[in-house]
C-alpha positions in Angstrom: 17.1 -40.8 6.5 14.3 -39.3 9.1 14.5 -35.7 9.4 17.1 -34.0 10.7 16.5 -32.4 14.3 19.6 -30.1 15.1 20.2 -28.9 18.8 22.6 -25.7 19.2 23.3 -25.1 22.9 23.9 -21.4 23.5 25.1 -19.2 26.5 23.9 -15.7 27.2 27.5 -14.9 26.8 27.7 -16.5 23.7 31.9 -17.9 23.2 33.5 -17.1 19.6 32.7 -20.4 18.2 29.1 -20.5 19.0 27.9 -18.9 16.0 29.9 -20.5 13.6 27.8 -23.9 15.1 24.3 -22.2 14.6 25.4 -21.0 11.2 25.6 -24.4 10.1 22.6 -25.4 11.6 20.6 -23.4 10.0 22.5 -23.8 6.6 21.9 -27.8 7.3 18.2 -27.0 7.8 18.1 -25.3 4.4 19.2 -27.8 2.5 16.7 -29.8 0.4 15.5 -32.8 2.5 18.1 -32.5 5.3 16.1 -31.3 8.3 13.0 -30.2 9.3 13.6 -28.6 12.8 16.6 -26.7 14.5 16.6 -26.1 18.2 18.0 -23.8 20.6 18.4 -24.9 24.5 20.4 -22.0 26.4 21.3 -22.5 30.1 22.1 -18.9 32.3 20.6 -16.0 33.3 18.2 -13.1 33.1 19.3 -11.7 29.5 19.3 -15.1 28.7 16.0 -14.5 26.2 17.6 -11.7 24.4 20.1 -14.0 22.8 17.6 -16.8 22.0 14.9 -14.2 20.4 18.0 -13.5 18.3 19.0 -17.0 17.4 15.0 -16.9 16.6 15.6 -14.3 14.2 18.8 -16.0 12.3 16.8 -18.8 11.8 15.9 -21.3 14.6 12.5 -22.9 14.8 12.0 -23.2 18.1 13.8 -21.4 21.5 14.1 -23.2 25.2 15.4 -20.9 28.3 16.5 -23.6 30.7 16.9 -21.6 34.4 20.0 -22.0 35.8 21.0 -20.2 38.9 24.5 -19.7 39.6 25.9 -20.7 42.6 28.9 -19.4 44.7 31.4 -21.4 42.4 29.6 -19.6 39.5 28.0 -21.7 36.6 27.4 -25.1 36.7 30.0 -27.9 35.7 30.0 -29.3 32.2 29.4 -32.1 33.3 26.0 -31.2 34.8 25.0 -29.1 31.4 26.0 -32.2 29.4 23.5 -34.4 31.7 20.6 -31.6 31.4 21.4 -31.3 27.2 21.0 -35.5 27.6 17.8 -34.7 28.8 16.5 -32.4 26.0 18.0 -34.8 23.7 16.1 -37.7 24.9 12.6 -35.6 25.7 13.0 -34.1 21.3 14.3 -36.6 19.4 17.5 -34.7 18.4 19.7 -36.6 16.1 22.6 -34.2 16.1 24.1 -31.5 18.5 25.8 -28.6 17.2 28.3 -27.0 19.9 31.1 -24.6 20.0 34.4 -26.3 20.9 35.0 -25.0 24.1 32.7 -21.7 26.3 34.7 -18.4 26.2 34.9 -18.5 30.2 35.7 -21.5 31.3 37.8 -22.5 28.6 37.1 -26.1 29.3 36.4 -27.6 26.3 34.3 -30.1 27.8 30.7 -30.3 27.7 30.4 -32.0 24.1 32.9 -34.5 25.1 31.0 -35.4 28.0 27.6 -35.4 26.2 28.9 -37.9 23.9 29.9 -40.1 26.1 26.7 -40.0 28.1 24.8 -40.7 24.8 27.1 -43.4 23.7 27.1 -41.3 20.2 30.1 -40.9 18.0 31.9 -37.4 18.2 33.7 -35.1 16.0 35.3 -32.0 17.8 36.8 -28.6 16.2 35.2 -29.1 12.9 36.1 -26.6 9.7 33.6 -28.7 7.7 30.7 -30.7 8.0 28.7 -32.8 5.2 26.0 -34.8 5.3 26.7 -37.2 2.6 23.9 -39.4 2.0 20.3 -40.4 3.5 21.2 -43.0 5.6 22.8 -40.5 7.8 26.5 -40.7 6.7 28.5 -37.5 8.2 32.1 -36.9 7.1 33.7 -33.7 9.6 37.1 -32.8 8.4 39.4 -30.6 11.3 42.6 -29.4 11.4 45.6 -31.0 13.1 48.9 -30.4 13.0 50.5 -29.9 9.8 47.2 -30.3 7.7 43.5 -31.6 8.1 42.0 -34.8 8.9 38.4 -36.0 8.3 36.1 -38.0 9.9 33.4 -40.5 8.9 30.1 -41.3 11.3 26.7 -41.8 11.2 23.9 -39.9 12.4 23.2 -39.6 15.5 26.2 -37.7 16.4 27.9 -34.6 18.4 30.0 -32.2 16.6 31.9 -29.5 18.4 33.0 -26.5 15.8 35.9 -24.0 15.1 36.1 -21.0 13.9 36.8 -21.9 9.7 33.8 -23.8 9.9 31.7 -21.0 7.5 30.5 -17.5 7.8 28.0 -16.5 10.9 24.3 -15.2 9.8 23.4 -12.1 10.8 19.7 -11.5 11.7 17.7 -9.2 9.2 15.3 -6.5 10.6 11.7 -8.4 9.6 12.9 -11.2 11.2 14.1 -9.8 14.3 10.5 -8.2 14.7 8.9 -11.9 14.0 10.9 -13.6 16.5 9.7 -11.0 19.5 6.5 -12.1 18.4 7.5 -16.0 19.2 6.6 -18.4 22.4 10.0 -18.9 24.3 9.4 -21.5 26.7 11.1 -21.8 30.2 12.3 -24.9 31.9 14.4 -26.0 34.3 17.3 -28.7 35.5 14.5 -30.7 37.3 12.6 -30.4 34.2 15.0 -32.7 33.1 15.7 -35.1 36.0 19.1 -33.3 36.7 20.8 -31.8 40.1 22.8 -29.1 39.8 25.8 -31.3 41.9 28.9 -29.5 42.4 32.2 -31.3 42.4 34.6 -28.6 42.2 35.2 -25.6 44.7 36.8 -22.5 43.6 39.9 -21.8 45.7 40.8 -18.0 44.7 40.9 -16.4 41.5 43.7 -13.9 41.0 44.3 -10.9 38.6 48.0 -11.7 36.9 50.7 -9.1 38.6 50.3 -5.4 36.5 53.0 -4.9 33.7 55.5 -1.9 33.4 55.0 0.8 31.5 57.7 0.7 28.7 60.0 3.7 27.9 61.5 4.8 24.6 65.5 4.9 23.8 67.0 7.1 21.5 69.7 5.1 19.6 71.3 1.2 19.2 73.3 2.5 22.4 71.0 3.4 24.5 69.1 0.0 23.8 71.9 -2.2 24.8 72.6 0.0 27.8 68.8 -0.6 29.0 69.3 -4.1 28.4 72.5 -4.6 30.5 70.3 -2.9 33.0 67.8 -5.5 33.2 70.4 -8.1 32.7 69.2 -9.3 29.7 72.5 -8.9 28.2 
């Protein structure tokens, strides 16, 4: 098997299942003749660097900051960040994409469904446990459904979207945090790429959900069931 070249999309708000996919990348990376390079590719905004000088410091060779403005509709559309990760894909040789299951605001759950099928690449989404098993590239991904686990057999390359049992995240240690201020962090953008940023949803309205009632104390079984009657819930 050729070396392994893991790419870890992040966000500069990064969702809760983010770090659980670069943990295992770098983990993967560690291991003895399983990969050579793990990559970072970020699309958003201006604190955007911060995060990926972190990722730097748990662990990741190298760092791109793709520029994404955000329109009126906010971000772009998975579907757009699944054509720009094709890109980088393409232009680095990646042979596997780590990605959280789903961004923490959209809550979508797209983006590594779409890339898949873009790449024509085999997929394997909320994963608790990923092996490579053998040099020619043989990846078994167990993930739970309902009433127990199931697991998955592929070969490289592959996407693999991760959930939350999937290890432990890394935490970056203070000598490496100063090394990674200390490393390039190149820039790019959509068009870098050949992508547009083509909106094909509009946001209608966004609304706050009606505020709740304050809640009041009752003194005895009585004065509960009296309350009740009152909301006619008994």
């Amino acid at each position: 098997m050729s070396a392994l070249r893991i790419l870890v999309p992040v966000k500069r708000v990064i969702d809760y299942a983010k770090p659980f996919a670069y943990a295992n990348a770098v983990r993967t990376r560690a291991a003895p003749s399983k990969s050579k390079t793990s990559s970072l590719y970020p699309p958003e905004a201006p604190r955007t660097p911060d995060v990926l000088r972190t990722a730097m410091a748990m662990g990741a060779d190298r760092a791109f900051h793709i520029d994404v403005p955000e329109g009126a509709d906010g971000g772009p559309e998975p579907l757009t960040i699944a054509k720009m990760l094709r890109g980088v894909v393409e232009k680095e040789n990646i042979n596997l994409v780590l990605l959280g299951k789903q961004a923490i605001d959209g809550d979508q759950g797209q983006t590594g469904q779409m890339l898949a099928g873009l790449l024509g690449w085999p997929q394997a989404t909320q994963a608790s446990k990923v092996e490579i098993k053998d040099e020619a590239g043989t990846v078994e991904v167990t993930h739970e459904v309902d009433g127990g686990v199931e697991t998955l057999r592929a070969k490289l390359p592959m996407i693999i979207t991760t959930d939350l049992r999937l290890n432990e995240p890394r935490y970056a240690s203070l000598p490496n945090i100063m090394k990674a201020k200390k490393k390039p962090l190149e820039k790019k953008t959509l068009a870098d790429f050949g992508v547009e940023d083509t909106r094909r949803l509009k946001t209608l309205k966004v609304t706050e959900p009606p505020a709740r009632k304050g809640g009041g104390k009752v003194e005895d079984v009585d004065g509960l069931v009296s309350k009740l009657k009152e909301l006619g819930a008994l």
